[in-house]
N, C-alpha and C positions, 0 to 999 in steps of 0.2 A: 806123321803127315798132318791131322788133324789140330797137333799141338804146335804144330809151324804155321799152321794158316791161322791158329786163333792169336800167338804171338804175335806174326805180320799186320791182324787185325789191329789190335791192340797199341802196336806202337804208331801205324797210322794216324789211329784216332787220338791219340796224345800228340803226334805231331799235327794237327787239324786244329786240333785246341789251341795249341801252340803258336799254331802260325793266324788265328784271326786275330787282330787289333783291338785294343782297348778302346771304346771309346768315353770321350771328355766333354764333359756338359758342367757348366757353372750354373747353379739356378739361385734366383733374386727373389727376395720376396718384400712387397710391401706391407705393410700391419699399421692400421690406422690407430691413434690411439690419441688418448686427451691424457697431460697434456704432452704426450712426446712421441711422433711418430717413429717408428723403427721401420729400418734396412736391413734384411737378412742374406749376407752373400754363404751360397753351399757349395765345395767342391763335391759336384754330386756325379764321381767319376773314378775308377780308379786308379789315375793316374796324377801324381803332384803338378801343380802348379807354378812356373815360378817365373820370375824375373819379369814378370806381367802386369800393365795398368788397365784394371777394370776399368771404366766411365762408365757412369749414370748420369742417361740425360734426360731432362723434365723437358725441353724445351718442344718436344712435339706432342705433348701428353694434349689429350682432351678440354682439358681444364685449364691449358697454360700455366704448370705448374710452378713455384718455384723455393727456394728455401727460405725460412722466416728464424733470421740466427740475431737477431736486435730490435729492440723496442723500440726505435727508430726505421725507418725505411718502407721499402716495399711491402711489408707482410702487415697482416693486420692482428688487432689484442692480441694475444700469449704468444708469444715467443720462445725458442728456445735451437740453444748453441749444439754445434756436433756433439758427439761426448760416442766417446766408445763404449760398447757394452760387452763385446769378446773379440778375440782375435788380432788383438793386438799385434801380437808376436808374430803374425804372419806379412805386416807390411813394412816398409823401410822408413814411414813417417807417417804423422796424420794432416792428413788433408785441410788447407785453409779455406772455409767456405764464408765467404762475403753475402750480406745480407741481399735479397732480391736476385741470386744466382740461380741459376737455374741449371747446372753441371757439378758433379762432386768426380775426381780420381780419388781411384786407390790402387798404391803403389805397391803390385805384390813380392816382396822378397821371395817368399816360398810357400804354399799350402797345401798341405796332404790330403791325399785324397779324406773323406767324412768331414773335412775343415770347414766351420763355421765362422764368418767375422758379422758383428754387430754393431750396429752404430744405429743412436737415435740422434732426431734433430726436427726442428717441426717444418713443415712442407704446407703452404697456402697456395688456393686458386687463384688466378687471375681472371678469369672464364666470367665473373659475376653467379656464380653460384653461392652456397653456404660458405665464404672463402676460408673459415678454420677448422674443417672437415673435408676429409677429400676421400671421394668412393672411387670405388675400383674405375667404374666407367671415367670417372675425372684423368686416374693417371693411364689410361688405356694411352698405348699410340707411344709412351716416354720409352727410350731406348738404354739398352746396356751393352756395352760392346768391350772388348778384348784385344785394347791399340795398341799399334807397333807392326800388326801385317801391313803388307798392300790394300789390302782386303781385308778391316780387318770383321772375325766374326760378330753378328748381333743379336741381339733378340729384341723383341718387342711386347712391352707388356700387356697384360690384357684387361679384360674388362673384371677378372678374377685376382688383378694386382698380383700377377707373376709373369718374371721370363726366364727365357736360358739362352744360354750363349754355347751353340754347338761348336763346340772346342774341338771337335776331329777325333782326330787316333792318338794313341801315343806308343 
């Protein structure tokens, strides 16, 4: 008897485990740096990713942020182009970013969950502050989103230069 109720127990609670939902959070992180800011995208979930376009947008940031990719245009002294640092292999191309843009896609083929993509490239204010330095409070407000829903999910970065994009269940 004792050994039926603790079995009964037991598979319960492995079907309880069983049946809660994973859930899926992408987190973004910004890193200030001279002379090449970096973008840190984390599948920070255990569930893969795929067939999905991140967007990273500066256009609501604090700072009016935007990307400084030529020595001409919008941005002001040091410049500097996309350039991937990892994770290549998890998008289906790389992103053309126009000087004074203030929106970057990335086009996810597939990302396993622990999956990191990297990419630097340098980012100026327009706000009238330090414009070839940009602190956390400058990009506070810039959005990262998960298109292709109705809806699709966002985050919002903070004044600590990170977001996530709650990605649900899987």
């Amino acid at each position: 008897m004792i050994g039926s109720l603790v079995k009964n127990a037991a598979g319960c609670a492995a079907a309880f485990m069983l049946a809660v939902p994973a859930m899926a959070d992408v987190q973004v992180e910004f890193v200030e740096g001279a002379p090449k800011d970096r973008f840190v995208l984390r599948n920070a979930s255990d569930c893969s990713l795929s067939a999905a376009t991140v967007r990273l947008d500066l256009s609501s940031s604090q700072g009016g942020l935007i990307f400084d990719v030529t020595g001409s245009g919008a941005g002001v002294e040091v410049f500097q182009p996309f350039e991937m640092v990892s994770g290549s292999e998890f998008l289906n191309g790389l992103p053309q970013v126009q000087d004074g843009q203030s929106m970057v896609d990335l086009d996810i083929r597939s990302m396993p969950p622990g999956a990191e993509i990297a990419f630097t490239i340098d980012v100026d204010d327009t706000g009238g502050g330090r414009e070839i330095t940009v602190s956390g409070a400058e990009i506070q407000g810039a959005t990262v989103s998960l298109e292709g829903a109705q809806n699709p999910p966002r985050g919002v970065f903070s004044s600590a230069a990170r977001a996530a994009i709650p990605v649900g269940t899987c």
